[in-house]
Every structure is written in structure tokens, then in C-alpha cells.
C-alpha positions, 0 to 999 in steps of 0.5 A, a space after each residue: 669344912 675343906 682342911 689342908 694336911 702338910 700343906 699338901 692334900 686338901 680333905 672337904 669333911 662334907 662328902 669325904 673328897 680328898 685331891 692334892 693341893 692345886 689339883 681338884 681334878 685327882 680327887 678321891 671321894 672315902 667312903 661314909 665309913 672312911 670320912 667319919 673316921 678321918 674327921 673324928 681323927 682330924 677334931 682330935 688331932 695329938 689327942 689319943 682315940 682309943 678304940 673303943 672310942 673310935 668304933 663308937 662314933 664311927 661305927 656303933 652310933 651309925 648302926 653298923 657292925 664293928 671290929 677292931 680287925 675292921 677299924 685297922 683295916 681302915 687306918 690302914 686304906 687311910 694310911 695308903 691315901 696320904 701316901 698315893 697324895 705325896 705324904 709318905 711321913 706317918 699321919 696316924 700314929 697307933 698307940 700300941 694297946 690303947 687306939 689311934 692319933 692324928 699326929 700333932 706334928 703334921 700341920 693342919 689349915 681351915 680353908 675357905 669352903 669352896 662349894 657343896 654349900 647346905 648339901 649334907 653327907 646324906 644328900 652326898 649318900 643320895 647322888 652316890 645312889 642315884 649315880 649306881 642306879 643309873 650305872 646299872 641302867 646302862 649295862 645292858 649286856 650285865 644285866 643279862 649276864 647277872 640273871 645268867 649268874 643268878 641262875 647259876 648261883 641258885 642251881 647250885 645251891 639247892 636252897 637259897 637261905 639267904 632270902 630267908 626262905 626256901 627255894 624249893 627244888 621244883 621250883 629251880 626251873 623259874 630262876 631264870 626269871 630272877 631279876 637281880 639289882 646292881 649294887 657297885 663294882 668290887 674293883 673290876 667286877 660287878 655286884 648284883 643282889 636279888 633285892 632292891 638297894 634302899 638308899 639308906 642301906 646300900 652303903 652299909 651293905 657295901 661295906 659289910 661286902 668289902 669286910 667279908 670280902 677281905 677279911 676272907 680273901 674273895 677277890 675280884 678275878 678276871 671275868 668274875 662277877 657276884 652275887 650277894 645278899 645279906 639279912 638286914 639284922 646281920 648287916 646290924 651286927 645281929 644274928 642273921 646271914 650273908 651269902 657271897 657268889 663269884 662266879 667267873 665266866 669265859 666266852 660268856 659261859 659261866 665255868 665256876 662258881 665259888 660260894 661263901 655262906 656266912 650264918 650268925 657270925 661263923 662262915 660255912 662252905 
């Protein structure tokens, strides 16, 4: 279903597109997070979504981890897409202790739907992914730089926990074999892991990394890469844990790295 907001911006609720009216070619697709909450919004229009409602049906009922912190986050990225789209007027209104409205007084219009005919938000997941995987095929030369970067990381850190196992100090020699797996870019900078991305929890991983990123202030610097792993069960809002690596390179030498350690929910260093 493809909507116009204040006559202005056109949102397809279907792969989570979003461009100024008249001017396909400036879309902007959200994130799977991002679309269910702006459609759960938009089905309720002037009607009050507390937030336990809203990290329910966009969060809890997908599997995923969820915060108030993170659904403000959300609002707010949602907020700075209406006004990059010419729509400085308040979209979303909060309602102070209770949760979030789309507000009754922006005008609202059903188009006609334009395309992606019998194409699910899943199918959309799944070109999302194949469009990483063949970016990551591309970048020969960040290929190399990421076994470099995990060799690093994993010389620092005398043992490797994230994995779940150990990594024995004798074997620290044999890491320059690691291979590593592109997962997306961190703004500018690139993000590897040392597993294999399905399909159906590379997304989740992503965001889990854009919540501990921000939520922790580990931006993306100039010449910067990372590496990144995360227990499935943490990913589930479970006990488990999460490692987050930027490491900054010059003149193809990497000159620091910045660990960050997450194990259960309490971060160490």
C-alpha cells in the first residue's frame, strides 16, 4: 500500500520506500524495524500507541531485543526523515508517559499501488541480502584489509568469547587465516564478522549493532573498520554476548583498535 503524508512524501508500507511526491528517484528505503513502526503508526493514525504497544508489535512479536531507549531512537531517525522530505510540522506526536500518535491533523491519502505486486517484506529482506552479499564480492581489496583487522582484533584479545569458545594463545599464529564476512556499512565504514550472515538474522544483527553503536557513542571514524559478533541468544534479548572492534587504519596499517565487550547486558572493557 503506497500512502501520501501531507501531500508531500509518498511511503510504500511494503519495503518501507519512502521519496517526495513526484520524485521516485530520491527514495529512501527504512529499515524492516523502522517500516513496521512507521506502518503501525500510520493504521492508527490520532489514535495514542502506548509503548508497550508499540514495542510489542514491533519488536517483541518479531523476536528481537527492545527498549524504550531504542523505540525513541526510532521515533526520532522517523522524525529526521519527514523533515529531510520538506515536512518540518510534528508527524508524531509523544504523549508525555503514555507512548506515541501519528497526528490526525496531517492529511493522509491511499494511492494506487505502483509496483512490487505479490512481492512480500521477506522477499524485500532477501534482495537486501543478496545486494550485501555481492557488495562484499566486489571489495577485493576490503577483503584483504578485513583478515588484516581480524587478525588484530583477535591478537588482542587473548581470548576470542564472543565465538563461544576459546582461542588458545598457541593457536594465535593461525589467525591470519580467519576469514571473515561482510555484513553492511556503518555509515562510511565497513563491517565484517567472523561468521556467516543468514538471511534471516543478518537484519537483526544490524540493528542490534546500530543500538550498541549509538546507544555507546562508537562511531564510525575516518579509515576505521569493524569487527563484529554477537551470540544468537544475545541477539533474542537473552543472556549471551556481543563484541564490537574499531580499529583505524593509515597508510594500510592498522594504528589502533578500540574493543568493546558486552557479556549479558552489562558492557566491559
Amino acid at each position: 500500500m503506497v500512502f501520501e503524508i501531507d501531500k508531500r512524501v509518498c511511503y510504500r508500507s511494503e519495503d518501507g520506500a519512502m521519496w517526495p511526491s513526484g520524485d521516485e528517484g530520491s527514495t529512501v528505503t527504512l529499515t524492516l524495524t523502522m517500516n513496521r513502526l512507521l506502518a503501525c503508526l500510520l493504521e492508527k493514525q490520532g489514535q495514542v500507541l502506548t509503548r508497550n504497544e508499540l514495542l510489542d508489535s514491533v519488536w517483541d512479536a518479531h523476536g528481537l531485543r527492545s527498549s524504550s531507549h531504542t523505540l525513541n531512537k526510532y521515533i526520532s531517525e522517523l522524525r529526521k526523515h519527514f523533515v529531510q522530505f520538506g515536512i518540518v510540522e510534528e508527524c508524531i506526536t509523544t504523549v508525555p508517559r503514555v507512548g506515541f500518535m501519528f497526528n490526525s491533523d496531517v492529511e493522509i491519502s491511499v494511492m494506487t499501488q505502483p509496483n512490487i505486486v505479490g512481492k512480500s517484506i521477506f522477499d524485500v529482506e532477501k534482495t537486501e541480502t543478496q545486494k550485501v552479499k555481492s557488495r562484499s564480492l566486489i571489495g577485493g581489496k576490503n577483503r584483504f584489509l578485513s583478515i588484516s583487522l581480524a587478525s588484530a582484533v583477535i591478537l588482542i584479545s587473548a581470548t576470542f568469547v564472543v565465538l563461544g569458545v576459546g582461542v588458545p594463545s598457541k593457536d594465535l599464529s593461525q589467525t591470519t587465516n580467519l576469514k571473515t564476512y561482510f555484513l553492511f556499512n556503518y555509515d562510511e565504514c565497513p563491517v565484517y564478522t567472523v561468521q556467516k550472515n543468514s538471511a534471516s538474522l543478518s537484519e537483526q544483527k544490524k540493528e542490534l549493532f546500530i543500538d550498541l553503536a549509538q546507544e555507546y557513542e562508537v562511531d564510525c571514524l575516518e579509515g576505521s573498520s569493524f569487527l563484529y559478533q554477537v551470540s544468537e541468544s544475545y541477539l533474542y534479548g537473552n543472556k549471551g554476548r556481543a563484541f564490537i572492534s574499531r580499529c583505524t587504519s593509515r597508510n594500510d596499517k592498522y594504528i589502533s583498535c578500540l574493543n568493546n565487550y558486552w557479556n549479558g547486558y552489562e558492557r566491559t572493557h
